[in-house]
N, C-alpha and C positions, 0 to 999 in steps of 0.2 A: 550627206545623209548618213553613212556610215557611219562615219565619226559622233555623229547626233544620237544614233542609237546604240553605238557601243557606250557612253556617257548615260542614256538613259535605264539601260540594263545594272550600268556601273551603281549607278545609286538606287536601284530598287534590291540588287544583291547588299549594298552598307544596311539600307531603312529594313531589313529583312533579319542583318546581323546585330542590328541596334535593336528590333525587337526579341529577337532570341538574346540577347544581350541581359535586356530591361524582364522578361520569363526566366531567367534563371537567376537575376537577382531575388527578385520580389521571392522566389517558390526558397534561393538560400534563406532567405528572413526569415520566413516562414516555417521552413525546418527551425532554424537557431530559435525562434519563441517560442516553438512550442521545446525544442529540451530544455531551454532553459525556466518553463511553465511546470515543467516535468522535476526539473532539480530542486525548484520553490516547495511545489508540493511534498518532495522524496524529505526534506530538509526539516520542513516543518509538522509531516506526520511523524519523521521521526523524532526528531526532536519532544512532540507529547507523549507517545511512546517508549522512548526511552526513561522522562520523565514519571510516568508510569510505571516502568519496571524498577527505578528505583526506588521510588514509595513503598514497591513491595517486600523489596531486597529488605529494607529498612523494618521496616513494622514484622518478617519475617524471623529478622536478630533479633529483635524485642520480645519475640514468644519464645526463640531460642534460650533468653537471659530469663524469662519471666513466662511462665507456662500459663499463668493467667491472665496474659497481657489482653487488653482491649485495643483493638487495631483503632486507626482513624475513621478505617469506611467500617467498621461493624454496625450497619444504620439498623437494621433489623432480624428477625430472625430470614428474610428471604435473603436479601441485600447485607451479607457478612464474611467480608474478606475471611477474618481469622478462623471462620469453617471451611472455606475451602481450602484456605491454606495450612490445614492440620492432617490435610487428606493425605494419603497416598499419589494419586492424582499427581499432586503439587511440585511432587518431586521426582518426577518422571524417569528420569535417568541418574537418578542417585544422590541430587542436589537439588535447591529450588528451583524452579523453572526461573524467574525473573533474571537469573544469571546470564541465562543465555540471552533473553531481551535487551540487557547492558550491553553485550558483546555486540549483538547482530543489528540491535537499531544503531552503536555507534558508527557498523561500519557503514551501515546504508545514509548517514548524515556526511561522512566523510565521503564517499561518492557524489553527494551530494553536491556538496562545498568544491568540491573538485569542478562538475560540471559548471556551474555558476563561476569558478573561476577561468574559464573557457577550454577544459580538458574534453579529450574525446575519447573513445574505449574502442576497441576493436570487436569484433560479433562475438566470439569466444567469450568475451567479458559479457555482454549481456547476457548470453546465454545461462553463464553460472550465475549471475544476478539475477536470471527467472528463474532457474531451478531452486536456489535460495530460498528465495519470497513465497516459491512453490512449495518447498517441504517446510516453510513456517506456516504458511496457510492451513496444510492437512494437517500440523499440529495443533493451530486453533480451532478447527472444525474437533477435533478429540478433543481437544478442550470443553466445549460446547459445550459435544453431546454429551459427557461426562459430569461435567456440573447441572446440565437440565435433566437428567436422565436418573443420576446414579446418586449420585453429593445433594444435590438439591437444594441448592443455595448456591449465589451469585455475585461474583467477586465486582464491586466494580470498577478497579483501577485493569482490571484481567479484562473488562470487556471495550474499556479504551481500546487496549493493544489489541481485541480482536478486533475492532471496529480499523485503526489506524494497519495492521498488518495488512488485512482483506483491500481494503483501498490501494497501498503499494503494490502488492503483485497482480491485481487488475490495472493499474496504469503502466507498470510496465510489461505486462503482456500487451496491451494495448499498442505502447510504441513499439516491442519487438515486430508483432505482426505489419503496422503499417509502415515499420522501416524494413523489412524482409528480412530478418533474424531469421524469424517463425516463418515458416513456407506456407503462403494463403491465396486461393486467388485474387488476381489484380480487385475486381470488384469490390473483396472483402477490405486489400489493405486500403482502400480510396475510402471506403464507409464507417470503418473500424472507430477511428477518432471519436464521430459522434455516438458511440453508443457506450462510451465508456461509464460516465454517468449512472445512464440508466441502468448498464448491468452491476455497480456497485447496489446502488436505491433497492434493485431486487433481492441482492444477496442480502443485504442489511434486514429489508421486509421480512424474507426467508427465515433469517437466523432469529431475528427478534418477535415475529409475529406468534412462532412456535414456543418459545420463552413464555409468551406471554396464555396461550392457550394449555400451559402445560403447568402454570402457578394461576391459571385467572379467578380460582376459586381462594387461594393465598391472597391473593392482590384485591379481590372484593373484599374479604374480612378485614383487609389491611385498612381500606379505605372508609369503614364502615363507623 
């Protein structure tokens, strides 16, 4: 009998290690798709964004060579790159902003490329990776409010990159919290994943809804 029940405990401690076994595969997978969900994303926002910053870089030298140049997005008097970009605004720290867009969406594509090709980063790294995305973020919000506010008129390769910047640093807040980068409670990092979405949709509502109550009298004549 002994022997009968030390064999039966024998295999309910294996069927116990086979299922903790089979739970820590499945929950690996599961992390690996979503960074690698996360690197597709980082790759492909920036990559439009980058390709937006260079548009701008571009059609920027051509007002430089030619002070009367016509940009490609000058669609209107509302929607006219070449006004905002004659601003002061434009060139914030002493040179055109898009420069820095080349620089910083390259490196966030090369991150990118790196994860997809099965790199991993240590906390440290994401951290400066959020603070990054972070202090690009509070530069698009002055962005913003400066061309809806002050300039008045609406670049729109400029509002790609706000559009694609805001998206990058809400998805990687996102993983930092529910990887525990970002210190949150258990609750939040188990729930966090699914509200990612929605909290882009709102900022997006946010930024553009107010755009649009702030020219809607521009935008009826326009349409008139």
């Amino acid at each position: 009998m002994g022997a009968v029940e030390q064999t039966s405990e024998t295999g309910d401690l294996l069927s116990e290690d086979v299922i903790d076994s089979q739970v820590s595969s499945r929950e690996r997978d599961t992390a690996e798709g979503s960074e690698r969900s996360l690197a597709i994303w980082l790759f492909m926002t920036g990559a439009i964004a980058l390709a937006s910053s260079a548009t701008l870089v571009f059609e920027r030298l051509q007002i430089f060579v030619d002070a009367g140049h016509t940009s490609v997005c000058d669609i209107n008097a509302l929607l006219n790159c070449g006004t905002v970009m004659r601003t002061p605004q434009a060139e914030a720290f002493g040179f055109p902003n898009p420069f820095i867009g080349l620089i910083g969406f390259s490196i966030v594509m090369t991150i990118a490329a790196a994860m997809l090709a099965g790199a991993t980063f240590k906390k440290w790294f994401w951290v400066a990776t959020n603070i990054g995305l972070a202090l690009a973020t509070a530069f698009v919000f002055w962005l913003w409010f400066e061309t809806t506010f002050h300039i008045n008129a609406l670049c729109l390769f400029c509002m790609i990159v706000w559009v694609m910047t805001i998206t990058m640093f809400i998805k990687v807040t996102v993983r930092n919290i529910s990887h525990s980068v970002i210190p949150a409670p258990e609750n939040i990092r188990e729930s966090i994943g699914t509200w990612s979405w929605f909290t882009i949709t709102l900022v997006l509502i946010l930024i553009f809804g107010i755009i649009v109550i702030r020219f809607f009298d521009v935008i009826m004549n326009m349409m008139r």
